[in-house]
C-alpha positions as CSV (number, residue, x, y, z in Angstrom):
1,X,0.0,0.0,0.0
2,X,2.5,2.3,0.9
3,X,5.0,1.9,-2.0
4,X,1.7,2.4,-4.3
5,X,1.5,5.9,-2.4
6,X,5.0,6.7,-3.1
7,X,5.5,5.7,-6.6
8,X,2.4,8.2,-7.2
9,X,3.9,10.7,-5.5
10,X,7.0,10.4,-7.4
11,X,5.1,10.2,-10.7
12,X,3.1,13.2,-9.8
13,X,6.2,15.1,-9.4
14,X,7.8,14.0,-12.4
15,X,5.5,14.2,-14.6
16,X,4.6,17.8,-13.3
17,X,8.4,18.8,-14.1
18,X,7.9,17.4,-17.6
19,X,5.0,19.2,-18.1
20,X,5.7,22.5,-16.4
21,X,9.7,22.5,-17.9
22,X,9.4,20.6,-20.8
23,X,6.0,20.5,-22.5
24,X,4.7,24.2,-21.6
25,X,7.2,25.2,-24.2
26,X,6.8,22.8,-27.0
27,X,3.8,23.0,-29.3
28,X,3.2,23.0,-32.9
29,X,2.1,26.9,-33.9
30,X,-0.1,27.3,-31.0
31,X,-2.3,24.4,-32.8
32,X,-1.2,21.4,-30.9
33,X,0.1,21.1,-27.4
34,X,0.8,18.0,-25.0
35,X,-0.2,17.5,-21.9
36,X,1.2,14.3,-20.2
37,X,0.5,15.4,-16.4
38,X,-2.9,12.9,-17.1
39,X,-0.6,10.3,-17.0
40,X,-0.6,10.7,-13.4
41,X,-4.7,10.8,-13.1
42,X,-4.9,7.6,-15.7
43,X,-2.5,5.1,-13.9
44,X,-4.0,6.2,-10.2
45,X,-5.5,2.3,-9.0
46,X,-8.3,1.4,-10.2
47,X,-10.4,1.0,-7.1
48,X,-9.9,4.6,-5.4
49,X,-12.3,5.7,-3.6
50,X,-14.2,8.8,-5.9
51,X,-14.2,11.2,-3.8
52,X,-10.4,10.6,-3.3
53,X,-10.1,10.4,-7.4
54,X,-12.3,14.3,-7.3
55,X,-9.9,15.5,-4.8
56,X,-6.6,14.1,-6.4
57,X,-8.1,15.6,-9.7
58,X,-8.9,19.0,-8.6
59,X,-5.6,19.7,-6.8
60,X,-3.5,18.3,-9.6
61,X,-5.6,20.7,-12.2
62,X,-4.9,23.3,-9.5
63,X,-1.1,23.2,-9.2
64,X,-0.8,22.6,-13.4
65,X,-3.2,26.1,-12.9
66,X,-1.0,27.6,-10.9
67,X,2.1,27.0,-13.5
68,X,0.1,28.0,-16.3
69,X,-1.7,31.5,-15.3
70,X,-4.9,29.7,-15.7
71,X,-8.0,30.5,-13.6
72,X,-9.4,26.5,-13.2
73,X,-9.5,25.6,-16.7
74,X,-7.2,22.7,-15.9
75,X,-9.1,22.1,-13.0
76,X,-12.5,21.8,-15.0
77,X,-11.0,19.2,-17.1
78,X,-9.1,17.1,-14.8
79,X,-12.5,16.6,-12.7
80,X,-14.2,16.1,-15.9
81,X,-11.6,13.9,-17.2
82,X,-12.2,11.5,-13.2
83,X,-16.1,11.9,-14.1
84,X,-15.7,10.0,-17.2
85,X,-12.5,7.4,-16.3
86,X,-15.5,6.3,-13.4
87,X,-17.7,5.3,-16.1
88,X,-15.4,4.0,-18.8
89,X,-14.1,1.9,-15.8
90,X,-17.3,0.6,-14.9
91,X,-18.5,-0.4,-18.6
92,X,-14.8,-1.9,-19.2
93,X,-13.1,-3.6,-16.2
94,X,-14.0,-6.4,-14.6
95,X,-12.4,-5.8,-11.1
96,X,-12.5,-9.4,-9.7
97,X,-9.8,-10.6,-12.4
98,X,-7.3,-7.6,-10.9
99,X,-6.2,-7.0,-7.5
100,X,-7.6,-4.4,-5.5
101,X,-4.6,-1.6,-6.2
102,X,-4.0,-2.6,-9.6
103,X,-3.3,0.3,-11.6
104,X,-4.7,0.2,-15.1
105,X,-1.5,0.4,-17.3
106,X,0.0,-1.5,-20.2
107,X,1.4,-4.1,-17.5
108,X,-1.9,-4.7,-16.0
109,X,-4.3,-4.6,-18.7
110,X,-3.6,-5.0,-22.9
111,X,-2.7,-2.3,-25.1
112,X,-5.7,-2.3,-26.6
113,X,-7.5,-2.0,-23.6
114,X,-5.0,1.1,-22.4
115,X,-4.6,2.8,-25.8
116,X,-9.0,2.9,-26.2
117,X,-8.8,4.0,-22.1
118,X,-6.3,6.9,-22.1
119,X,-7.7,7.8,-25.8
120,X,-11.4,8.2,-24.9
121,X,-9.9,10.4,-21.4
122,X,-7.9,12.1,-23.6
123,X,-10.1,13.4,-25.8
124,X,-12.4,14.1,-23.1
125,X,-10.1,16.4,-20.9
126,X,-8.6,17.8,-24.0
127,X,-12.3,19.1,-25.4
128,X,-13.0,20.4,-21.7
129,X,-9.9,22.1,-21.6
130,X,-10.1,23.7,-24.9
131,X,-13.7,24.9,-25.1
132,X,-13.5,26.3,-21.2
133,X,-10.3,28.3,-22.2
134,X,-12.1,29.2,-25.9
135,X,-15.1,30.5,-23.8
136,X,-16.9,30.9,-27.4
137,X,-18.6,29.2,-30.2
138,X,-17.4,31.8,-32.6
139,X,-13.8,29.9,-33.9
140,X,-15.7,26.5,-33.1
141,X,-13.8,25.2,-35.8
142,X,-10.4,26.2,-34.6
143,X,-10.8,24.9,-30.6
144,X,-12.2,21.2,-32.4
145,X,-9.0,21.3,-34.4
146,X,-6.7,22.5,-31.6
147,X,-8.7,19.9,-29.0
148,X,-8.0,17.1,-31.5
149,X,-4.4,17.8,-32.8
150,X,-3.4,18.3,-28.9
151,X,-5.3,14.8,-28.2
152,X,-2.9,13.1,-30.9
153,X,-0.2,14.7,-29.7
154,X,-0.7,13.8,-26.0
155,X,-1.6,10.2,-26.4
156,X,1.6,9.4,-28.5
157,X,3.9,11.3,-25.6
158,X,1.0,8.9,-22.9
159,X,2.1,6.2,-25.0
160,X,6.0,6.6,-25.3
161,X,6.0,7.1,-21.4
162,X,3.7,4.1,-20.9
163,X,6.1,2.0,-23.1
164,X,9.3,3.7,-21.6
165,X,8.4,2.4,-18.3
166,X,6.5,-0.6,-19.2
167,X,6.3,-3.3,-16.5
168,X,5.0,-6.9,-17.4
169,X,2.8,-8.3,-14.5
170,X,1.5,-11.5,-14.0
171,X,-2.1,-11.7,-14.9
């Protein structure tokens, strides 16, 4: 239990360095822009409590807020982006076949399962994000474009990370 607590910890720091360092500076002509911090909310175990899944969400969209001059945008999305990971983990996993603080990466599930998981949550924070900071219907067009370039681009940094640290477990 405890070394599941720390290797969060740690992955919430790190990937909050790579993000805040790293990412806030790379994009491709304002158009697309990565955010792997949701690496950190996707691999949390899969039976947390959800009011401990809100709360982890909120601050973590909090402190990227804080880096980035937002005023709760990436707080919006990171709770929207726990709202939906409850129900795509309901419809999906069958949590008698996994132990109890299992978390739900490439190790534990298939990639199939994990690439259709952090896709769908992807998209889903990436919308939120976009349309909350857009504020507008008026350049619908270029928030759906930006939202879905920045999806791509995110889930193939998710996915290099994912594979980077890849750990086989016995199923």
């Amino acid at each position: 239990m405890s070394s599941i607590f720390i290797l969060n910890i740690i992955r919430f720091f790190l990937l909050l360095a790579v993000q805040v360092f790293l990412f806030k500076n790379v994009g491709y002509y304002n158009v697309a822009t990565a955010f792997p911090y949701i690496l950190f909310l996707l691999l949390l175990p899969l039976n947390i409590p959800n009011w401990l899944l809100y709360t982890i969400s909120l601050a973590t969209g909090i402190v990227v807020d804080m880096f980035y001059d937002t005023f709760g945008v990436h707080a919006a999305a990171c709770c929207t982006l726990a709202f939906v990971r409850i129900i795509v983990m309901k419809l999906t996993v069958d949590y008698e076949a996994h132990e109890t603080l299992a978390t739900p990466g490439i190790g534990e599930m298939n990639f199939r399962w994990f690439f259709f998981y952090s896709s769908v949550l992807v998209l889903t924070h990436h919308l939120t994000l976009f349309m909350v900071e857009a504020f507008t219907f008026s350049n619908l067009h270029y928030t759906l474009i930006s939202a879905f370039l920045s999806s791509i681009f995110t889930e193939v940094v998710i996915l290099l990370f994912s594979l980077i640290f890849y750990r086989k477990t016995k199923r």
